[in-house]
N, C-alpha and C positions, 0 to 999 in steps of 0.2 A: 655661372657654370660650376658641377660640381669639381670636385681634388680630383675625385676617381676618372669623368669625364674629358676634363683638361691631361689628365697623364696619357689616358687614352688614345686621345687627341696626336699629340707631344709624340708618342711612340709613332701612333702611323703614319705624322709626318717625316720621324725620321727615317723608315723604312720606305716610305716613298724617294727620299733624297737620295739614298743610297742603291736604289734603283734605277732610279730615273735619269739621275744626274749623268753617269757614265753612258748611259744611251742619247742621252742630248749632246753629249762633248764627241762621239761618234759621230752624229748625226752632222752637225756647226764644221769639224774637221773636213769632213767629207765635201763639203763645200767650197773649200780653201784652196788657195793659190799656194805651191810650194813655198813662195816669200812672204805667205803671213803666216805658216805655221811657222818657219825657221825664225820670224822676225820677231814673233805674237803678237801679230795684231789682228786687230778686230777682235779677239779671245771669245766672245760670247754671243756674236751675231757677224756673221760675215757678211763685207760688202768693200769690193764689188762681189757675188758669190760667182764659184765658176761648177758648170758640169763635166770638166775635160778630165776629173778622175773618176765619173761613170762612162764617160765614153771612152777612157785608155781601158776600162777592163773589159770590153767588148771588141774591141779593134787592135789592142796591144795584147793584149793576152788571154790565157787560156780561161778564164773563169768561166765561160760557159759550157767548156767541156768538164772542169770541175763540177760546176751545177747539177750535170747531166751525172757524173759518176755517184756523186752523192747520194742523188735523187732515186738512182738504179738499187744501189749497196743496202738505203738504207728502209726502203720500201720493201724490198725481198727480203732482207734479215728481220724486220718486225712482222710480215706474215710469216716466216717461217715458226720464228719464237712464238706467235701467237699460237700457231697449229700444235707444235709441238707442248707448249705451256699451258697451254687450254685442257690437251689430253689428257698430260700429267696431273696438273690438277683437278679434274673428275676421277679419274682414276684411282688419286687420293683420297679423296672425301667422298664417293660415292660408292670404290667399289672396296670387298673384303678381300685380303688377300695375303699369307704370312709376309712380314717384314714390313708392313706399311708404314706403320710407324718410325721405325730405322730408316726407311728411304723420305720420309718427309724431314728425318733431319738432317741427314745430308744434301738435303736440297736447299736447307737454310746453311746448312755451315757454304753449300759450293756459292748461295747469295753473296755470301759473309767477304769471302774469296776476292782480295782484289784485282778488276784484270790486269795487271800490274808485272804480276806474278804468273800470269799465266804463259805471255806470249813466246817465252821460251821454251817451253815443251810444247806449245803448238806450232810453231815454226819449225821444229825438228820433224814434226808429224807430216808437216805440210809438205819437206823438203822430202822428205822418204817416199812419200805419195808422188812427187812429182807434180805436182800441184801448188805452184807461186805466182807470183807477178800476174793476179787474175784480181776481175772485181769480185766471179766469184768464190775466192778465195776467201776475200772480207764478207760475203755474207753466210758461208757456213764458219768463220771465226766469231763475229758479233752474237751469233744465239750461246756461246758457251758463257756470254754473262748477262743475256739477255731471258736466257729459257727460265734459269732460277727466278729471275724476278717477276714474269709471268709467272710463275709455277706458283709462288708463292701469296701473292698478291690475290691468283683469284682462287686461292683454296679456303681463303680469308670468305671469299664474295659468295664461292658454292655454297659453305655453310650455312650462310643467311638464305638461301634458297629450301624453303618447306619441301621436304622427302615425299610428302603426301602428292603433293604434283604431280613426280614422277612417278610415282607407284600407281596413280591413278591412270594413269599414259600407258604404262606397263599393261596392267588389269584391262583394258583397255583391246587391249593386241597389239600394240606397238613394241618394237626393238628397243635393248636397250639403248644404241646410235640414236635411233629415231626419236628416243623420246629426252635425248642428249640436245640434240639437235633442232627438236620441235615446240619442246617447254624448258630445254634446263635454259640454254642457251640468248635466246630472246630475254629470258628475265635478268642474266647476266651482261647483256649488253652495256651500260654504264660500266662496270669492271673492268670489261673486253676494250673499251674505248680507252678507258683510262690507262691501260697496259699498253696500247697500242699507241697512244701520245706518246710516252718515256721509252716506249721500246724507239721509237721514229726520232725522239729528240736524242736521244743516248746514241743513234746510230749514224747521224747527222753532226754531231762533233763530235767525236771519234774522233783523235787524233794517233794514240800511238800504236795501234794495229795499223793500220791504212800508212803508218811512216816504215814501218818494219817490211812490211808483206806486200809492197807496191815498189817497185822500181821505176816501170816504165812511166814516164812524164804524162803522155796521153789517159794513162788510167788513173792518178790523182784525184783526190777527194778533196773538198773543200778545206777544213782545216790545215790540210799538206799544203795546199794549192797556195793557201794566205803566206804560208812560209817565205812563199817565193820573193815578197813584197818588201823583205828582209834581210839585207846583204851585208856579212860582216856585220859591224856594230853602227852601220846606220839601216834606218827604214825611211823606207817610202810611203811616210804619216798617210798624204790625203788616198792616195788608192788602196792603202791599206782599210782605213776609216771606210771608202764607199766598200769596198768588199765585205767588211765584219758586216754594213748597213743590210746588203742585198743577201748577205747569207743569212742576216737575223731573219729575214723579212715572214719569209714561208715560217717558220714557227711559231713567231708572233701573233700572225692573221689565224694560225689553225690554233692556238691556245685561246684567243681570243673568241671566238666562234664557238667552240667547244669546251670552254673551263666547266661551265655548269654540269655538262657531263662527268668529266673526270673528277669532280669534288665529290658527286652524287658515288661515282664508283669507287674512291678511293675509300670513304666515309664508311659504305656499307660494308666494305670490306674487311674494315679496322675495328668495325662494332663486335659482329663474332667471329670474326679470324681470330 
């Protein structure tokens, strides 16, 4: 085997370990009797294994109403950003119009922007409006850092889309919508998916919007939800572990299903973006 092959090698094993490793030690936890994680034993294969911390979060507590909140929050906030993001970014790269330029770089400085930084002048916003303690509260907050990353991402993807297309669609008799909508958009698809993953996984662990802008207990999002698992300076390891498991799960199976997509649209995008 060659040096260069064997490093090769050597790397992506260790990128696998550090991967994987912490989704296996989730997974073994998750299975565990409170007295073998306090005790450690069994460490790397549980036995006897037990399912009574997949069933305390279904019969003990609220995780399935978190499920549902999440599910809600972050499905609506990635179609929104994608409508909104999609627009933006055609409107960048396709149409003429003074400032375009200046407003595509403010859309990379507001990418830049961590929401970190933000929830404080949007929480003042929200409280003025009279509009808190709502799910939809968190999905018109998640596009103010979701829309720049769509924005950005497929203004990257429009570009690699030949002009001549559209112009032909135009010439044609078609609308500029219609021909948005008819040829741009179909060939943007791999973009739009791949925007649509990160907008959905970005909106799905969510944590410090959804702690700030949610009071009421019922309307909890997962991330908040895992909180609960946590009391003072102990936790509750195994139902924590089976909760982190079933909250991975849905992202996993659609990364999974869909990676080749989003490689295909991240790629083209990063070529002449």
């Amino acid at each position: 085997m060659r040096p260069a092959t064997l490093a090769r090698w050597i790397v992506l094993a260790v990128i696998v370990l550090i991967v994987f490793v912490p989704m296996y030690w989730i997974l073994v936890t998750s299975f565990k009797t409170g007295r073998q994680i306090l005790l450690s034993q069994h460490i790397y294969v549980p036995w006897p294994f037990t399912i009574d911390n997949y069933i305390y979060l279904f019969q003990e507590s609220r995780f399935a109403l978190w499920i549902r909140n999440s599910a809600i929050t972050a499905t609506a906030s990635t179609l929104l950003s994608l409508v909104i993001g999609t627009a933006g970014a055609y409107s960048l790269t396709r149409l003429s119009f003074p400032g375009r330029r200046t407003f595509g770089g403010v859309v990379l400085i507001t990418y830049l922007v961590p929401p970190g930084l933000m929830f404080i002048p949007l929480y003042r916003t929200f409280i003025q409006m009279g509009y808190t303690d709502s799910l939809g509260t968190l999905i018109l907050a998640y596009p103010t850092f979701l829309v720049p990353f769509v924005t950005w991402l497929l203004m990257g993807f429009f570009r690699s889309i030949p002009r001549e297309l559209e112009e032909a669609a135009l010439v044609d008799g078609a609308t500029r919508i219609q021909a948005m909508v008819r040829v741009v958009l179909p060939l943007a698809a791999p973009g739009l998916l791949a925007a649509g993953l990160f907008c959905f996984t970005l909106s799905w662990n969510e944590f410090l919007y959804a702690l700030i802008f949610i009071a009421d207990d019922s309307l909890k999002t997962l991330p908040v939800g895992l909180s609960e698992f946590v009391v003072s300076d102990f936790a509750f390891w195994g139902q924590l572990m089976a909760a982190a498991a079933l909250a991975s799960l849905p992202v996993i199976v659609v990364y999974i299903y869909l990676h080749k997509y989003m490689v295909q649209g991240l790629t083209a995008g990063a070529v002449k973006g």
